[in-house]
C-alpha positions, 0 to 999 in steps of 0.5 A, a space after each residue: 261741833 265736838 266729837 270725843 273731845 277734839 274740835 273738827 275741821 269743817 268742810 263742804 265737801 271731802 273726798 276720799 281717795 287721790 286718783 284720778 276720780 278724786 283729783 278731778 272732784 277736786 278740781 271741780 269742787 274748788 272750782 265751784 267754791 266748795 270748801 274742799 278736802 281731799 285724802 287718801 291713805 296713801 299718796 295721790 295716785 292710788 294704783 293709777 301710779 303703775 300704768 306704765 303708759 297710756 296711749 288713749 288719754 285725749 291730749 297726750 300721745 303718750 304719757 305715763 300714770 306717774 306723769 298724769 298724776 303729778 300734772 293733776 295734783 299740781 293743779 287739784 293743790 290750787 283749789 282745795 287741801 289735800 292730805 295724804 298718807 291718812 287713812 280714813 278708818 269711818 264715816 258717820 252720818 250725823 245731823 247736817 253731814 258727816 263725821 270722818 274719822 282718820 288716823 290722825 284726825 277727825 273732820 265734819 263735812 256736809 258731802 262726801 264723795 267716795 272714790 277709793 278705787 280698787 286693789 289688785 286681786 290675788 291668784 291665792 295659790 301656794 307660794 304667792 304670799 311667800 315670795 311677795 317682794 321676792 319675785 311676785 308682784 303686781 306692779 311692773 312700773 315699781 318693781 320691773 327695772 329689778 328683772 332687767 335681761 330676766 324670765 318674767 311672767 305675766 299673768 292675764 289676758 286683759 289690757 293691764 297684763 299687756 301693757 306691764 308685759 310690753 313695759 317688761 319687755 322694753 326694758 329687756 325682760 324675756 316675758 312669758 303671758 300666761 291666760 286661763 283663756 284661749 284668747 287674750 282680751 287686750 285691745 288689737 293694738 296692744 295684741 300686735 305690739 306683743 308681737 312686735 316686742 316678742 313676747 311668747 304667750 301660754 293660753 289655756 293654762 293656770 299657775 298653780 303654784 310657785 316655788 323656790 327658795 328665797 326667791 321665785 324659781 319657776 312656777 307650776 301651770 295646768 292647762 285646760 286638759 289637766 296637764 301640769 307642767 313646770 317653767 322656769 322664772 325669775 318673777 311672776 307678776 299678776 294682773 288678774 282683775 282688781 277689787 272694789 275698796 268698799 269698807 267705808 261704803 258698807 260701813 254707811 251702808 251704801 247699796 252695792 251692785 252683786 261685784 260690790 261696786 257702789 251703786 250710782 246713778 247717772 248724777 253719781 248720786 249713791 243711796 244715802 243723800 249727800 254721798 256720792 261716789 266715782 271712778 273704779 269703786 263703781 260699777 262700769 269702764 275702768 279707764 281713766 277718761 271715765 273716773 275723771 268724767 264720774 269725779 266732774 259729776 260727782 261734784 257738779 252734783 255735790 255742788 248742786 243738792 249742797 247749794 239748794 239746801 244750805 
């Protein structure tokens, strides 16, 4: 098959995007003895690379993201090609398959699983942009070590913000949990570990702006009555949600949910046959456990249409 000139590599099945979901594909895929490719534009891992520890993955008491991914990959290379550091820029529904189309090359495949997971969302106030990598940050794993005996913060409520905040504190960072909320949404254990590590926490409130010179100096909050006030930091790290990477889905023209998560049914089959889709891009727990169980039925799936058709 010729497309602009250049010969394509041929696949049964590509996945795109390295974390957990798209690893697990893999494995399973090559398993079944699909010809299989798995790339992503960045290394494996996505952001599943900065969860500090986890304590809920069945097999391991404890173990870091880093950790995992490592474990998975080695294994994944075992069964399909694995590409990273190449974006895929398009994907074109053709006969028989799909045209992909990345930076540095173009590929044919007869099934295509998304899983590109989610970015970090943004607090888009003043300043943010500004000092993003001069004291804002949205990684406590990568960036933490650089605020050792600092005043940190961290912004939101849910498990992700406590755990980077506990992370924070084990390394000897004085942190600061700021939720627009008045209750946190963590898990109890984790609610009762911020206790235990001493961190202090500011409910009701937002950041509103954060200044400084060259480097994060303090922020600006406002509580629910409308009060500003101002504290004093070394860095601010934002965990606030993440959001779908979902281009290459519009661009198909996949059926989002209203959170522009891909739609899936139980099989994580998607709206256009032959694409399927798992992990954080759809619409449901975002956990480990369940990226790699939705990565196993895409597939299992994929596996299955591919063999009564072809």
């Amino acid at each position: 098959m010729l497309l602009g000139g250049n010969v394509l590599e041929k696949h049964d099945l590509i996945i795109v995007g390295a974390g957990p979901a798209g690893l697990t594909a893999s494995i399973y895929a090559g398993r079944a003895g699909l010809n299989t490719l798995l790339i992503d534009k960045g290394i494996c891992g996505g952001l599943g690379l900065e969860v500090p520890s986890m304590e809920n993955f069945p097999g391991f008491e404890m173990i870091s993201g880093l950790t995992l991914i490592r474990k998975m990959k080695k294994q994944a290379e075992r069964h399909c090609k694995i590409y990273e550091n190449q974006e895929v820029l398009n994907i074109t529904k053709v006969e028989n398959g799909f045209e992909i189309e990345s930076i540095k090359d173009k590929y044919f495949s007869k099934a295509i699983i998304l899983a590109m997971g989610t970015k970090h969302r943004k607090l888009d106030v003043p300043g943010e942009n500004k000092f993003i990598g001069r004291g804002v940050s949205y990684c406590a794993t990568c960036d933490g070590p650089l605020f050792a005996q600092k005043d940190v913060i961290i912004v939101g409520g849910g498990n992700s913000a406590i755990q980077e905040g506990i992370f924070l504190s084990n390394i000897g960072a004085k942190v600061t949990i700021i939720h627009r909320r008045g209750q946190l949404r963590g898990e109890n254990y984790l609610q009762q570990r911020i206790k235990d590590v001493g961190m202090k926490a500011v409910l009701n409130s937002e950041i509103v702006e954060i200044k400084g010179e060259n480097f994060v100096e303090s922020v600006i909050i406002k509580n629910d009555k409308g009060e500003l006030s101002e504290i004093k930091t070394d860095g601010v790290f934002i965990s606030i949600g993440l959001i779908p990477i979902n281009d290459l889905a519009i661009g198909l023209g996949l059926k989002l949910d209203e959170e522009k998560h891909i739609s899936t049914d139980k099989q994580q089959r998607t709206n256009i046959p032959f694409v399927y889709s798992a992990g954080d891009i759809t619409n449901g727990l975002k956990q480990w456990v369940v990226a790699c169980s939705e990565g196993a039925i895409a597939s299992t799936s994929a596996y299955s249409d591919l063999e009564n058709i072809f």
